[in-house]
N, C-alpha and C positions, 0 to 999 in steps of 0.2 A: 753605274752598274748596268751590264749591257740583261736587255729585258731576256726570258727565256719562254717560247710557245712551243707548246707543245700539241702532237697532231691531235685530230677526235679519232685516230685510228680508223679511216676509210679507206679502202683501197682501190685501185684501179678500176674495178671491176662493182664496182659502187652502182646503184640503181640512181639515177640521175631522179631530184626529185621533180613536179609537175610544175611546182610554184616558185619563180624566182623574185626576188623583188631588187630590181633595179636604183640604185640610190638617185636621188636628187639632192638638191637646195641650193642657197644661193652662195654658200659659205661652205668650207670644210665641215665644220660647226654643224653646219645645220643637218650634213650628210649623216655624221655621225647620230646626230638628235634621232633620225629618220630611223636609222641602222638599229638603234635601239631599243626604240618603239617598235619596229617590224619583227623585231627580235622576240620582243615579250610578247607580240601578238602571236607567234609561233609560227610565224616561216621558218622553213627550211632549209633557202639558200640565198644569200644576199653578193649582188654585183656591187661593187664599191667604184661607182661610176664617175669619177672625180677626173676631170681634165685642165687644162691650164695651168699646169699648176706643177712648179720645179719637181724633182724627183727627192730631192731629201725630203720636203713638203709633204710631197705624196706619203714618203717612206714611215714617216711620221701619224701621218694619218692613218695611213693599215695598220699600225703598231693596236691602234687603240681599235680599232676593227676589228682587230683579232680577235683583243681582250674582250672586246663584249659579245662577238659570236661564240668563243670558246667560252665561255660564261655559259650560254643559251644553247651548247652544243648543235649550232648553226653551221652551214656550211658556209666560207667566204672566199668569192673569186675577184679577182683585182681584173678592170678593165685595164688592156693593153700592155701593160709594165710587166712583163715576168720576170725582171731582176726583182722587181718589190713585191711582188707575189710567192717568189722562191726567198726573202729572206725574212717574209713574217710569219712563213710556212701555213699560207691561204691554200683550198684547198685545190686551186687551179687562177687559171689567165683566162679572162674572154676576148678574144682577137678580132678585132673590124676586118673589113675586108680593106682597107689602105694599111695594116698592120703588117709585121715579118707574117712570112707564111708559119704554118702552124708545125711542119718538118723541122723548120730551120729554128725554131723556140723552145721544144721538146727537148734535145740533146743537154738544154739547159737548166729543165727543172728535175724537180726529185724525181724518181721515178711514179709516187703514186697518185703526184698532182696531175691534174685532168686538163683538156685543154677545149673552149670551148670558142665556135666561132659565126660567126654572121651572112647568115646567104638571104638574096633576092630572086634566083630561078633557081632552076632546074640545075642548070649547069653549075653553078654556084656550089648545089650539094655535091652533085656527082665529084666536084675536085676536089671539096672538103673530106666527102667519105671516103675516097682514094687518100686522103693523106690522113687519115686515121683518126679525125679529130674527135671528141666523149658525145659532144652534144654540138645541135646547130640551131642557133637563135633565126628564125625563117619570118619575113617581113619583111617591110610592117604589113599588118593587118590594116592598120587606118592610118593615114597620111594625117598628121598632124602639121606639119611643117610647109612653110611659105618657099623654100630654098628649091631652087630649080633643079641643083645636083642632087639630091636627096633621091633614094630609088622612088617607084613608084609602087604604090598600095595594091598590097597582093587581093586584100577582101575574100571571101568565103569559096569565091571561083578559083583567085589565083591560089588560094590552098589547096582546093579540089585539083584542079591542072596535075599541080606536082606530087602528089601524093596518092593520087591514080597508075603515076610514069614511078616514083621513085618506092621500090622496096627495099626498106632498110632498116636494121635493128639501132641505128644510132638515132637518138631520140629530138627527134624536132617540136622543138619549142617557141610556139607564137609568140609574135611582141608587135606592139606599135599602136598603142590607143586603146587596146582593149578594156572594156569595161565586165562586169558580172554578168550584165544581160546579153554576153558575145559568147559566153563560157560554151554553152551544149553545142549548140551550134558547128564552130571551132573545133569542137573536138570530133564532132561527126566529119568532119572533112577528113580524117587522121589525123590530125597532129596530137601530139602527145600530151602536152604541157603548155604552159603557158610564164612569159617573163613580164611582169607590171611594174609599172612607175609611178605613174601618177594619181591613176585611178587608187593604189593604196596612201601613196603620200599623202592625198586629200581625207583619207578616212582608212585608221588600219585597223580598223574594225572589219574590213572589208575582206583581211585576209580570210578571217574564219569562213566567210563565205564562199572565196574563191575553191578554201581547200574542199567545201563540203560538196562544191561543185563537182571538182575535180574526181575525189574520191566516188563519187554517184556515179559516172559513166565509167569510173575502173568498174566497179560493183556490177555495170550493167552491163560490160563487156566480158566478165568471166563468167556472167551467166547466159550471156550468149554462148559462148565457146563452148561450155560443157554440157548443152541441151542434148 
């Protein structure tokens, strides 16, 4: 019996939320485990960051992704695959920058799925915001990685740089090593939000922290504005 998901009812025009939590582990298995637990911690919206791995596999995998964020009324976006994104009805694709452009993948989802994607400058956004994209994952903040191809670590400056030049209502969300203690910081630069990995993987007790982070400088920014 073929499974039935049904949406959480969000639509286009959806407030992207601050906190993503990016999946890991070493297994399918373990992503899911992960997905879970982040779930019942009370994140918001979960990347089902899952590579290597056949497309039925995958297909298989979001199935049950689904079922436990729409359980947790969670939002879930599937790294890379919008065929498998559009047929477990996730509520969007996040697209690398080696992915189809974000034009050419849209004509193929629903209409209210979101499409989210990965810049390292300046120019990066300015082509993403030209092609419409919901949200743009900006990074990394910290170089984690040995890999010579890998972009290079934006850190608190290279946030500043483009967020001084780039005025835009599509919402940019840190990623790449971030910890709790980067949180104010980070958001003083502008950027909006923030996407985690490993920092929650290791302890998802971490989110409640993130969130209460997050929520302190919206609180401190609307009462900037209204003074």
């Amino acid at each position: 019996m073929q499974a039935c998901y049904h949406t959480v009812n969000f639509t286009k025009n959806m407030v992207i939320p601050k906190l993503h939590y990016i999946s890991e582990g070493n297994t399918p298995e373990e992503h899911l485990q992960h997905i879970q637990r982040a779930c019942t911690s009370g994140v918001e919206l979960v990347q089902l960051n899952l590579h290597n791995i056949q497309e039925d596999q995958l297909l298989e995998v979001a199935k049950s992704a689904r079922e436990i964020t729409f359980h947790f009324q969670t939002r879930l976006v599937i790294s890379e695959n919008y065929k498998v994104a559009k047929a477990v009805k996730a509520e969007g694709v996040h697209l690398e920058q080696s992915d189809l452009c974000p034009t050419v993948v849209r004509p193929h989802l629903h209409s209210w799925q979101m499409i989210g994607s990965t810049a390292n400058t300046l120019q990066d956004c300015e082509a993403l915001i030209a092609k419409e994209v919901d949200y743009i994952n900006l990074g990394p903040f910290r170089s984690e990685l040995t890999n010579e191809a890998a972009s290079p670590a934006l850190g608190l400056k290279g946030y500043t740089a483009i967020t001084d030049i780039l005025h835009t209502e599509t919402p940019l969300i840190g990623f790449g090593g971030i910890t709790t203690d980067d949180v104010k910081a980070i958001l003083e630069t502008g950027i909006s939000g923030l996407a985690v990995s490993e920092a929650i993987t290791q302890n998802f007790d971490s989110i409640k922290t993130f969130q209460h982070l997050l929520s302190a400088s919206v609180i401190a920014e609307q009462r900037h504005t209204f003074k």
